[in-house]
ZAFIKOL-95560 format. One record per residue (C-alpha): residue in one letter; x negated, z negated, y negated. Coordinates in steps of 0.05 Angstrom, whole numbers, m for minus. Each point is the difference from the previous one (the first is absolute). Layout:
<sites>
 resn   east     up  north
    A      X      Z      Y
...
</sites>
This chain:
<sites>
 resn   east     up  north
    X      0      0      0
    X    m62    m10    m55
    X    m44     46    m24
    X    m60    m21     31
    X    m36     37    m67
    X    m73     m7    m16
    X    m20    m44    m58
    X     21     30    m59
    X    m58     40    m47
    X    m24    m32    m67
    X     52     12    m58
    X     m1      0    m71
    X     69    m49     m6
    X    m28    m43     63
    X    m66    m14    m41
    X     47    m16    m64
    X     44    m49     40
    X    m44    m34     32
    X    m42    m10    m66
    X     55    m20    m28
    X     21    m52     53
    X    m69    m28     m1
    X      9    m17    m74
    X     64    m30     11
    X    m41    m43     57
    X    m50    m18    m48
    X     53    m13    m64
    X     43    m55     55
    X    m66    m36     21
    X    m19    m15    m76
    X     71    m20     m4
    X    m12    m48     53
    X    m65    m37    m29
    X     38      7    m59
    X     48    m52     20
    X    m54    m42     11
    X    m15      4     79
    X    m76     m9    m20
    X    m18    m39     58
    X     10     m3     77
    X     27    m68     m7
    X     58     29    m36
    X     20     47     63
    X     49    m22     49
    X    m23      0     65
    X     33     59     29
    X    m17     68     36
    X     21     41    m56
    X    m30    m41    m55
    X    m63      5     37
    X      0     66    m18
    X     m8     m3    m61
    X    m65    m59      8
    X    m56     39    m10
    X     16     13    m67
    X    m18    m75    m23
    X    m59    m13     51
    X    m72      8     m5
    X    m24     66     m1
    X     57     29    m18
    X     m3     63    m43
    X     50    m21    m39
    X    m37    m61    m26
    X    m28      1    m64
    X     44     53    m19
    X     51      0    m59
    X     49     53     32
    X     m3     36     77
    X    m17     69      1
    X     38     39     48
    X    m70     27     39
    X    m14    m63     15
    X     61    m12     57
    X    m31     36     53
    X    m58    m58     m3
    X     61    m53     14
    X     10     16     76
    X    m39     37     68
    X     41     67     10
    X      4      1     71
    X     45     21     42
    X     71    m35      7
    X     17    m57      1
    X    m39    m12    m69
    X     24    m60    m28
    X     62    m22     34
    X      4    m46     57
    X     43     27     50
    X     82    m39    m12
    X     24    m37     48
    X     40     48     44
    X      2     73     14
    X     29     61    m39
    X     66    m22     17
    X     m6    m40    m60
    X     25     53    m34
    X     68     19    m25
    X     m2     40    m59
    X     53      9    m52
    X     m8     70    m35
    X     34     14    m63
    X     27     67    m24
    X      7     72     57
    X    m34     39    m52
    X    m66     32     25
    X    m39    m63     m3
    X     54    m35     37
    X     15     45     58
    X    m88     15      9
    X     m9    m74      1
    X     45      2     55
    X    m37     55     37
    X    m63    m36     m4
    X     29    m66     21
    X     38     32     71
    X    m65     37     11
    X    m31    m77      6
    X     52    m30     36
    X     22    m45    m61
    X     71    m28    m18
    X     41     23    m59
    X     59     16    m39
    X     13     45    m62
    X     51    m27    m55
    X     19     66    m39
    X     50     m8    m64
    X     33     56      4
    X     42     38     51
    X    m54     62      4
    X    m74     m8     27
    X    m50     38    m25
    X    m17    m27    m77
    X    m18     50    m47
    X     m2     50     57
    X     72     24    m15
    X     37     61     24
    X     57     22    m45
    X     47     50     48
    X     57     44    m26
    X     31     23     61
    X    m41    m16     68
    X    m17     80      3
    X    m76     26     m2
    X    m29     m2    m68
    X     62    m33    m31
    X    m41    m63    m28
    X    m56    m24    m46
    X    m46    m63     m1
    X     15    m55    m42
    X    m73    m32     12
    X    m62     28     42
    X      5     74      3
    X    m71     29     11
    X    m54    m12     43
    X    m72     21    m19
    X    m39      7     58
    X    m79    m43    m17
    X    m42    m44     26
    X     37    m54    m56
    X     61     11     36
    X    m33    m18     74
    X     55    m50     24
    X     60     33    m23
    X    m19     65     40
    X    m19    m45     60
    X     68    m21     m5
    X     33     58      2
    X    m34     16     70
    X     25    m68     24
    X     75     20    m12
    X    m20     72     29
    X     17     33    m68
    X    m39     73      3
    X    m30     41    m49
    X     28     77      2
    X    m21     42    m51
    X     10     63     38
    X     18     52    m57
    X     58     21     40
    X     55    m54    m21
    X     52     23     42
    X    m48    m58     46
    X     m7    m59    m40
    X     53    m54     27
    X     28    m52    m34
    X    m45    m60     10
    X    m69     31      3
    X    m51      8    m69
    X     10     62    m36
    X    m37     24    m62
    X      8    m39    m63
    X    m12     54    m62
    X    m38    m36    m57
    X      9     73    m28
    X     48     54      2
    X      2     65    m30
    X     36     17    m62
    X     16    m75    m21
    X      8    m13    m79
    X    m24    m44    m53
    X     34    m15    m58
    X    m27    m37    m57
    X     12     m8    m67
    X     59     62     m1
    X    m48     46     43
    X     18     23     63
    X    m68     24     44
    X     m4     21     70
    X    m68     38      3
    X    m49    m23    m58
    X    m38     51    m32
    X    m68    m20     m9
    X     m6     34    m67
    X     50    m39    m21
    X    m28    m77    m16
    X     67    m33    m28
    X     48     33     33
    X     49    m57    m17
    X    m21     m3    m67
    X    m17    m69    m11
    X    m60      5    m34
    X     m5     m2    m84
    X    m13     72     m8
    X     60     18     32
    X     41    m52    m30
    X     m9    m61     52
    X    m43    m64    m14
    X    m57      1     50
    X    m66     19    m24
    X     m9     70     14
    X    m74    m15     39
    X     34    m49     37
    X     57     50     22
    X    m59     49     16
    X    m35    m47     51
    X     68    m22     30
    X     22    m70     24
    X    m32      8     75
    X    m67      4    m40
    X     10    m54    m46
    X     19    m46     54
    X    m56     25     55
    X    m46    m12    m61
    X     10    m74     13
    X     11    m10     70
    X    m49     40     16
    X    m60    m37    m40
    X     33    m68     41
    X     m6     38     64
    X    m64     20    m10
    X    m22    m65    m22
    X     34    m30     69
    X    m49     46     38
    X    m55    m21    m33
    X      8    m82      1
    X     67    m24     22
    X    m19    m65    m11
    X     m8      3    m72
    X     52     45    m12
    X     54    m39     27
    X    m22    m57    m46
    X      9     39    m62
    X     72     29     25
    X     18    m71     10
    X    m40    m38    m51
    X     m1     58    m53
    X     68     35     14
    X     54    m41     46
    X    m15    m76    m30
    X      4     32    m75
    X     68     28     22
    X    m16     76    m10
    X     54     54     14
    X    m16     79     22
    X     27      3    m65
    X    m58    m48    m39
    X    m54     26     34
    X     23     82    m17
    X     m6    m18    m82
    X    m59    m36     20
    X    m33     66     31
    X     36     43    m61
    X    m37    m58    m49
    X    m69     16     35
    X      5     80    m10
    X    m47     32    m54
    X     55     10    m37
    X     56    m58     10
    X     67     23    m18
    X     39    m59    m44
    X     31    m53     33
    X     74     29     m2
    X    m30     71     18
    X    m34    m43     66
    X     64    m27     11
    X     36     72      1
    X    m53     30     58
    X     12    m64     36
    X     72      5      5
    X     m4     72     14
    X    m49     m6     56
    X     45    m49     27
    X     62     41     m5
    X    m34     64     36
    X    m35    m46     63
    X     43    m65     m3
    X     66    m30    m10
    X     28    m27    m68
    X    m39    m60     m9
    X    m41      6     58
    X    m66    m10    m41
    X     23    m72    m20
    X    m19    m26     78
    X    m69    m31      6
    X    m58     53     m7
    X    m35    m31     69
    X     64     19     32
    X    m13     71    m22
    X    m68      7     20
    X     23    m29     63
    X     56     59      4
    X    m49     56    m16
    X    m37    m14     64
    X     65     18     33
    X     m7     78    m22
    X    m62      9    m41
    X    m58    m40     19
    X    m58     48      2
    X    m31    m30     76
    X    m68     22      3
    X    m18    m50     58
    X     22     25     76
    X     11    m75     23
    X     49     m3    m64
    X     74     13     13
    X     21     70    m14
    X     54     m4    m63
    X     61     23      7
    X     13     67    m30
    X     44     62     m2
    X    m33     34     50
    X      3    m52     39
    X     56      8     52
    X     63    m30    m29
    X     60    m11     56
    X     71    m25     m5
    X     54    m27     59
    X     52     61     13
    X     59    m36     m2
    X     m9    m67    m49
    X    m58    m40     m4
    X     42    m58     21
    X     m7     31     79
    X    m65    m41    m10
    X     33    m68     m1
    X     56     29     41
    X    m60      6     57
    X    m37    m69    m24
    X     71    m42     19
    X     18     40     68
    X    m79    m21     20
    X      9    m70    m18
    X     73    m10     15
    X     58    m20    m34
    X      9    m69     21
    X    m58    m15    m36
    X     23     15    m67
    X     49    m32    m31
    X     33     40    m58
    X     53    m22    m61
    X    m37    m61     m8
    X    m30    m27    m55
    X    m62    m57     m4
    X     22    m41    m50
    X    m58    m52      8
    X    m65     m9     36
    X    m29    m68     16
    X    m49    m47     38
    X     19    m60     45
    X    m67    m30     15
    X     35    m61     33
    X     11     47     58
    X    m36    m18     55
    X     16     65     34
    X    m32     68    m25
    X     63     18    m36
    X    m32    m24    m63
    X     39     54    m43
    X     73     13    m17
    X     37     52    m25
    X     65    m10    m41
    X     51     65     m1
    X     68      7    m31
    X     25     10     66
    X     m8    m79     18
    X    m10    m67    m26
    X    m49    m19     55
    X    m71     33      1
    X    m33     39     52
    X    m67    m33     24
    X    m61     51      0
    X    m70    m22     15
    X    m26     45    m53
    X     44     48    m49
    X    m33     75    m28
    X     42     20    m64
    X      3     72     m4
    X     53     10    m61
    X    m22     16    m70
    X    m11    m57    m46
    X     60      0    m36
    X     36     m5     53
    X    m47    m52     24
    X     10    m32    m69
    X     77    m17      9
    X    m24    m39     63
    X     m6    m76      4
    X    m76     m3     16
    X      1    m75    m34
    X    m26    m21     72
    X    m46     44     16
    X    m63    m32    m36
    X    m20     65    m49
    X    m47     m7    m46
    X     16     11    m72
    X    m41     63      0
    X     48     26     56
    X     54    m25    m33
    X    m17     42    m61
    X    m17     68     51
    X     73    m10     23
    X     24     m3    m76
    X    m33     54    m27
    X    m33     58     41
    X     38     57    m14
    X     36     59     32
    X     17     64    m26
    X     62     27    m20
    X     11     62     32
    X     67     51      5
    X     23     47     49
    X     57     51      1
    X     19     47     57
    X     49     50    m19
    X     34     41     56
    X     10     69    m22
    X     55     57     15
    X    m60     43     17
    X    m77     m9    m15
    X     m4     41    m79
    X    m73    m23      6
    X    m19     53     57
    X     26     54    m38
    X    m38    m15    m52
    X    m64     m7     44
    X    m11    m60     10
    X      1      2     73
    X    m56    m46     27
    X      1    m62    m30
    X    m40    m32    m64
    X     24    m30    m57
    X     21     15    m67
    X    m23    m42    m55
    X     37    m19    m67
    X    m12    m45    m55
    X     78     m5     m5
    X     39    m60     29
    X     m4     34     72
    X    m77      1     m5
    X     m9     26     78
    X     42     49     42
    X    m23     m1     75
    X     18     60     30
    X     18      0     77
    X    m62      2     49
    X     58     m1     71
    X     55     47     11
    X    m40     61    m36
    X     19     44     53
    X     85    m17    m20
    X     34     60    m35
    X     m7     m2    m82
    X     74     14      5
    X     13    m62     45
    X      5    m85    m30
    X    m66    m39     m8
    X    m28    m55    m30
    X    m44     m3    m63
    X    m39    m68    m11
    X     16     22    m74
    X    m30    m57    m42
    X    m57    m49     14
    X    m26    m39    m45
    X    m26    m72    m13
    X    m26    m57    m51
    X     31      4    m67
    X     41     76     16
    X     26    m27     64
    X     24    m72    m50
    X     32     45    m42
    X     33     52     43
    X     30    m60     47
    X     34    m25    m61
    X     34     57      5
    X     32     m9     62
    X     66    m50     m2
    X     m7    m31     75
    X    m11     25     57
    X     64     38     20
    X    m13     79    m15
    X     68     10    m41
    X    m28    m58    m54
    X    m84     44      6
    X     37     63    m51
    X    m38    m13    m58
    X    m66      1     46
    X     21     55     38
    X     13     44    m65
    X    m63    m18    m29
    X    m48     27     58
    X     55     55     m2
    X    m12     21    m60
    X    m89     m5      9
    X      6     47     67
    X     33     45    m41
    X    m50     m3    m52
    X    m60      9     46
    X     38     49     50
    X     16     46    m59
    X     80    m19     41
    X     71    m12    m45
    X     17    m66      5
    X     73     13     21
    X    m21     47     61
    X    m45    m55     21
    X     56    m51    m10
    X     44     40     37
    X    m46     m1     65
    X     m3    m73      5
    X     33    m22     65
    X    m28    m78     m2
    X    m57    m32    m26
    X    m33    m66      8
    X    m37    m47    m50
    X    m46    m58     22
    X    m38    m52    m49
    X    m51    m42     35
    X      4    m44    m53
    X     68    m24      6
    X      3      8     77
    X     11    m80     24
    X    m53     13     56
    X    m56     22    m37
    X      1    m15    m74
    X    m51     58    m13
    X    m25     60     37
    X    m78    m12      3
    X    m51    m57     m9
    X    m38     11    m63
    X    m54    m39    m43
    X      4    m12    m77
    X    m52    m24    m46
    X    m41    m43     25
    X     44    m19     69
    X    m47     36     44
    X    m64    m47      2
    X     36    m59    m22
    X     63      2     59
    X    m17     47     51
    X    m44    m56     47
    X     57    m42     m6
    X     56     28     41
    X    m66     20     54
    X     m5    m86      6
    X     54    m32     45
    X     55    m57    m22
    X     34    m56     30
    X    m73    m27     32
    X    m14     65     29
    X     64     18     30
    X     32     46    m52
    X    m32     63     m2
    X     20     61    m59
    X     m1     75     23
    X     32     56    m30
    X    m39     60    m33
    X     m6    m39    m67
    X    m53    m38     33
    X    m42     57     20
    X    m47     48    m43
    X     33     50     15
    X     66    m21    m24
    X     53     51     m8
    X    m14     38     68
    X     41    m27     64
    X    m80      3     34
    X      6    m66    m54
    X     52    m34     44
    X    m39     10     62
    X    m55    m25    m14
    X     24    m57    m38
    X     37    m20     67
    X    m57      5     47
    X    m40    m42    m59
    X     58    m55      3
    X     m4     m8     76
    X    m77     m2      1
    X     m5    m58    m51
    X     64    m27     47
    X    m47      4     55
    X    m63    m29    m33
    X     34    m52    m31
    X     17    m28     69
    X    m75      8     33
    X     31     59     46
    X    m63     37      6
    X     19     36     66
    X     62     30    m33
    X    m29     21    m56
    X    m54     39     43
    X     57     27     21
    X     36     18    m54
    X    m64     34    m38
    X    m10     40     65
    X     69     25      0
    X     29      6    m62
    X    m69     20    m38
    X    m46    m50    m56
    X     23    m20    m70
    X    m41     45    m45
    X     23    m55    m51
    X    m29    m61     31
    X    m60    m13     33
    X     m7    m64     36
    X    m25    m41    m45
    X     57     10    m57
    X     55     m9     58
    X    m33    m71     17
    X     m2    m14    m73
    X     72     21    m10
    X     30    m36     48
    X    m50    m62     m6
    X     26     m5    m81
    X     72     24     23
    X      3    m75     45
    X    m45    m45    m52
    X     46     25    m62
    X     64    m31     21
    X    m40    m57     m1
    X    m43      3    m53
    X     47     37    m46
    X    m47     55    m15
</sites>
């Protein structure tokens, strides 16, 4: 049932994690000598606190010194093999009966990993569907007649190792025979980043083909009447922002070590946006434009690559992003980015087959749906393992759990009682604060597909900077007559456009979404050179989702603002409740925003699960089936989990 992969190659957003947890490491020792723990005499005498001993006694590296440096951890312990620190528990891996919340990716993997081991569980899912933001949206149960809601495209990279594994677990195939008359519904067919003869419209200006003699062809620029500098129009926004990211990049290369302390020290702890650190590049050029002109280019740039607002999240989170698509690996051993040419794949049928697959492997009776937590606590005057409970709005008596893994966002994590689960006030704040994005999708099912006759017949988007922003043309069904129904994903957006457009949209019931539904109307027609009223008149249904304001989620994808990055991300990595809570979820991986994120977050979760409890042979196992943590190494899981136990008592 595992993957039985090899250890994973270095990556660029491994090495940034797990400098980043190391500094968190570092940041919660100093907390602890802080509070005064200064001497051995003033550590309890117990396993865990021993842990943390050889801070205070002689010979310590840490003596002497004002504040621990993060390279100094790996001199704290002997890396051997497991068990490392632990003593074995008293008992056997039946100790364990773990209480899983949320079926979303994280959720239903977790699972996977734990029946591959032989462990005890049970998922606790809010809401009547399983699958989280992997979300299916069908018309009519006919071929083609759907769109995704969440995950829709696969890109097929070394980053994206686990989820591909996965997908040869549930036996889902790749066909990308050019005859499509054989792709079934269920197997990996060709995602189109691009498609032929898909327009941009910007500014009034409809383009389909650029014409390189033309430089402004929306006419933005102040010789044509626009605001943007005209140089800055002639390099274009890819080259202003590549002009940054690529000097950081290079500089990575070159000394990671000192690099990442000027993104964190330099950049994320000053609380600098993409959008800061573009006028600071435009203030460094030979000739810096004025401060409002640097302000124009900076919006522009971000209206032509991002979303409205986008350049307001933290610039580290950017940088972080970029390595996604553009990092310019010049190293072998490096992970290859991901890139257009990269083979790009979607589920024929719904991406939502994936969990459909994930819950018939597991099993039903181990998920229990339409129930929500409403609280999660510790009883440590159990003298069984069942040291956990879990409150739901189903009950008024808890469910016992020997250790609980929350996979749900954090605001839904925030409306929880966690009161008695021992977090930390730096967790505490995590939970508050870490964001999601907005993000808005609407499917409209069409009389017959007008965007085939107009060329667009194999996939790609079409970009606007009106309210629509992104039109995601059809990569399934191509092969369906023009003249026939199907299914546009005709607006995607997020941040502040998808804020704005779901304001539009007066509940969830389609006959209250007109308003939206004219709106995005009235932009294809715009950018399809189409009168409104034929397209009107071809609407059979449509449907309208906002992540925001869906109960389950409260956003559509874990993102970092100013400054949140380096000062929360090691947090929700350290364990609650005395080292029986445990946080998953693809907020707490780097790379956040990809359901790979959710994976690996899960088999993170039930490592430090593992480790916490001194279970050395099942964590052999589990690193020999299910692949290592490029995250962790050894020494920041012991650290982890040592401070996840010793701050519910210290109160660090």
């Amino acid at each position: 049932m595992a993957t039985s992969s090899p250890a994973p190659r270095k990556n660029l957003h491994a090495e940034i994690a797990r400098l980043a947890l190391r500094d968190h490491i570092a940041k919660s020792i100093n907390a602890i000598r802080r509070k005064g723990l200064t001497g051995t005499e003033s550590v309890p005498d117990d396993k865990y606190f021993n842990h943390i001993k050889p801070l205070f006694e002689p010979g310590s590296p840490f003596l002497g010194r004002e504040e621990v440096l993060p390279e100094l951890l790996p001199n704290l312990q002997d890396t051997k093999k497991y068990p490392i620190i632990w003593p074995p528990p008293e008992g056997d891996p039946g100790l364990f009966d773990v209480g899983i919340v949320g079926a979303g990716m994280a959720g239903l993997y977790t699972g996977m990993i734990l029946d591959s081991l032989n462990i005890r569980y049970h998922i606790i899912e809010a809401s009547d569907r399983i699958g989280g933001r992997v979300y299916t949206h069908r018309f009519t149960d006919d071929p083609g007649d759907y769109y995704d809601i969440g995950a829709m495209r696969f890109p097929e990279n070394e980053i994206m190792r686990e989820t591909f594994a996965l997908f040869e677990i549930l036996g889902i195939e790749k066909n990308g025979n050019p005859d499509r008359t054989q792709q079934k519904r269920g197997q990996l067919i060709p995602y189109y980043l691009k498609g032929p003869n898909t327009p941009s419209y910007y500014n009034g200006h409809r383009i389909i083909t650029p014409d390189p003699g033309v430089p402004d062809p929306f006419q933005v620029s102040q010789s044509e009447g626009g605001m943007v500098l005209d140089r800055f129009v002639a390099a274009g926004p890819d080259a202003i922002l590549a002009s940054i990211l690529d000097k950081w990049r290079a500089d990575w290369l070159v000394d990671k070590h000192k690099t990442w302390e000027a993104l964190k020290d330099i950049k994320d702890a000053h609380g600098v946006t993409t959008r800061q650190e573009i006028l600071t590049k435009l203030q460094a050029d030979t000739k810096p434009p004025s401060p409002l002109d640097g302000c124009v280019v900076a919006s522009w740039c971000e209206t032509m690559r991002s979303s409205t607002c986008g350049y307001d999240q933290a610039f580290i989170e950017t940088f972080i992003h970029s390595m996604d698509f553009d990092y310019p690996v010049t190293d072998p051993t490096q992970d290859p980015v991901i890139a257009v040419s990269d083979p790009w794949w979607c589920l024929n049928g719904g991406a939502d087959i994936l969990a459909q697959k994930m819950t018939k492997l597991i099993g039903e009776s181990k998920i229990t749906r339409g129930t929500r937590v409403t609280a999660i606590s510790r009883s440590p005057l159990r003298v069984d393992s069942k040291v956990m409970d879990i409150y739901t709005d189903r009950s008024v008596h808890p469910t016992s759990y020997s250790h609980v893994i929350t996979t749900t966002t954090t605001p839904c994590l925030q409306a929880m009682d966690l009161r008695g689960s021992d977090l930390s006030y730096g967790q505490k704040e995590a939970i508050r604060v870490l964001r999601y994005t907005p993000a808005v999708k609407m499917g409209i099912k069409f009389a017959k597909k007008w965007w085939i006759t107009a060329g667009i017949n194999e996939g790609g988007q079409g970009k606007t900077d009106r309210p629509t922003r992104t039109v995601v043309y059809p990569s399934y069904a191509l092969d369906d007559p023009a003249d026939g129904p199907g299914v546009l994903l005709a607006c995607y957006n997020s941040s502040m456009d998808a804020a704005r457009l779901g304001g539009f949209a007066r509940g969830t019931d389609p006959t209250n979404q007109q308003l939206i539904l004219d709106v995005i109307l009235h932009d294809l027609a715009l950018m399809h050179k189409q009168e409104y009223k034929t397209l009107r008149g071809l609407v059979i249904s449509h449907h309208f989702h906002d992540w925001s304001k869906y109960e389950f989620t409260s956003g559509a994808w874990g993102e970092f603002g100013p400054s949140q990055f380096t000062t929360f991300f090691g947090l929700l990595h350290q364990p609650a409740a005395a080292g029986h809570l445990f946080f998953a979820g693809e907020l707490t991986s780097i790379y956040h925003g990809w359901i790979v994120a959710s994976l690996r977050s899960a088999r993170r979760a039930v490592r430090e699960m593992f480790w916490k409890e001194g279970q050395g042979l099942l964590i052999q196992q589990l690193d020999a089936e299910w692949g290592l943590d490029p995250e962790q190494d050894d020494v920041i899981t012991d650290w982890l989990v040592a401070l996840g136990y010793l701050s519910a008592k210290l109160g660090v």
